[in-house]
C-alpha positions in Angstrom: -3.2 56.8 0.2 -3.4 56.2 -3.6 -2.5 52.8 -4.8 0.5 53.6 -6.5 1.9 54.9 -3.1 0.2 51.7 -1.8 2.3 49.6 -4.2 5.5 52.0 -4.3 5.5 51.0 -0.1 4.5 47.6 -0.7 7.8 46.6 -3.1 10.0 48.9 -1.4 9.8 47.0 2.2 9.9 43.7 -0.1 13.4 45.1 -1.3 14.4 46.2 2.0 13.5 42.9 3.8 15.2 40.8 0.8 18.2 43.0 1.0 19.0 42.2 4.7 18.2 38.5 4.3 20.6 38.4 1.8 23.2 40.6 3.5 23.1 38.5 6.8 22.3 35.1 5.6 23.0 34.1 2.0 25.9 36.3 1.1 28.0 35.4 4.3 27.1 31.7 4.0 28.8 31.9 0.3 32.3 31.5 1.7 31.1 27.9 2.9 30.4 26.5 0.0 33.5 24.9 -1.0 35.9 25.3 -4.1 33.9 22.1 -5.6 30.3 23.8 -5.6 31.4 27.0 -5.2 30.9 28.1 -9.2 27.5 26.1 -9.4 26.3 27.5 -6.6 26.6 30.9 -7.6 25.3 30.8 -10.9 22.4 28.8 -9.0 21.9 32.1 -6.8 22.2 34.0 -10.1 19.7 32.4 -12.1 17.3 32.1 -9.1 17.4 35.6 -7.5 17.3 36.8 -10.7 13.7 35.4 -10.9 12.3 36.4 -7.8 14.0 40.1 -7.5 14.0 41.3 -11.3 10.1 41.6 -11.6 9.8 43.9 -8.0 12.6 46.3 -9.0 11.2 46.8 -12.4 7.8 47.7 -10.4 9.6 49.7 -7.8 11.8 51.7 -10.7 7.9 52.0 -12.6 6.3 53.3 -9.2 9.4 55.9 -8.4 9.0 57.1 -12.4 5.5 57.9 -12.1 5.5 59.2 -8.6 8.3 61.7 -9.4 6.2 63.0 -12.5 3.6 63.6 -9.8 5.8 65.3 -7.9 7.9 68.9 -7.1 11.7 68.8 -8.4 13.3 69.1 -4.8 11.3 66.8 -2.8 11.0 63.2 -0.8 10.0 61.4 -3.9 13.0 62.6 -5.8 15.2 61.9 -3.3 14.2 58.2 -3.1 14.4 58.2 -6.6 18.3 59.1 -6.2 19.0 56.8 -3.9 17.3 54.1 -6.2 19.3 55.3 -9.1 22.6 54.6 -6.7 21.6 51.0 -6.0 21.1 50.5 -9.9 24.3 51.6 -10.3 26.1 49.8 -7.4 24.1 46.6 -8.6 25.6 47.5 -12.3 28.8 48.3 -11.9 29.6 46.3 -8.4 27.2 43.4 -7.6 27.1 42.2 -11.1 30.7 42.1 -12.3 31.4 40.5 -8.7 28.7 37.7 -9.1 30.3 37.0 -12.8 33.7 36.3 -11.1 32.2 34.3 -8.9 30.4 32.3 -11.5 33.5 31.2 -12.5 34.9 30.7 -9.3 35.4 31.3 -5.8 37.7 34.9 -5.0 37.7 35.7 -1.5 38.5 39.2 -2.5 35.7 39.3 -4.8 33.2 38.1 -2.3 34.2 40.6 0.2 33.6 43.1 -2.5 30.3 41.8 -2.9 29.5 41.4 0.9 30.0 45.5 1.2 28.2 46.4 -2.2 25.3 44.7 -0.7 25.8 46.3 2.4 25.6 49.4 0.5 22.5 48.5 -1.1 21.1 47.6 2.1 21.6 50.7 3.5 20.5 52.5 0.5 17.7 50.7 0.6 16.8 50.9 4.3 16.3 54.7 3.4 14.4 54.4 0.9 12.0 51.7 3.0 11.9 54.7 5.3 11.3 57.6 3.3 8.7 55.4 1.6 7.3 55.1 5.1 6.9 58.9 5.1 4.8 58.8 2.0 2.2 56.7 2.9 2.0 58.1 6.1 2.1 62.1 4.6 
């Protein structure tokens, strides 16, 4: 196992386990927060989340890059590579306009749609923890 595979696995399963966390715990507990903290708290999450999961997606978009020029057209690594690309762009064009609603203030509509974009996500990623699984273990 090389160590870009090493660190590809390693920041993949810290996704995936970050993912769920948020999908069972913080996200859900959002609704509880009240109209008066509601806001603060979310730009709270933004700013703070921001810092801890930029950094290992820019590493796991780096790995997925360099594995893929390794790598066949039609293959595992380019497959996980698509489904990255599809929680980029769930995260860009679903996660992210819902959390700048939310900013502002609480929408019960808009935090269900952000409760099942991260659901997406977490699946997405689940499969990608898994076919990064495969890799390291090939």
């Amino acid at each position: 196992m090389t160590p870009l595979l090493m660190t590809h696995f390693a920041v993949t399963w810290l996704m995936v386990g970050i993912i769920w966390m948020v999908q069972v715990v913080h996200y859900p507990l959002m609704a509880y927060t009240g109209p008066e903290h509601s806001a603060r708290y979310q730009q709270l999450h933004v700013q703070r989340m921001g810092i801890l999961v930029i950094p290992i997606m820019l590493v796991e978009a780096a790995t997925v890059v360099l594995i893929c020029f390794q790598t066949p057209w039609v293959s595992m690594e380019w497959l996980g590579a698509v489904l990255l690309a599809a929680i980029w762009a769930v995260t860009g064009c679903v996660s992210v306009p819902s959390h700048e609603v939310l900013t502002q203030r609480f929408d019960p509509a808009v935090h269900r749609r952000l409760v099942v974009s991260n659901g997406i996500r977490a699946g997405l990623w689940s499969c990608r923890g898994l076919l990064a699984a495969q890799l390291v273990m090939a």
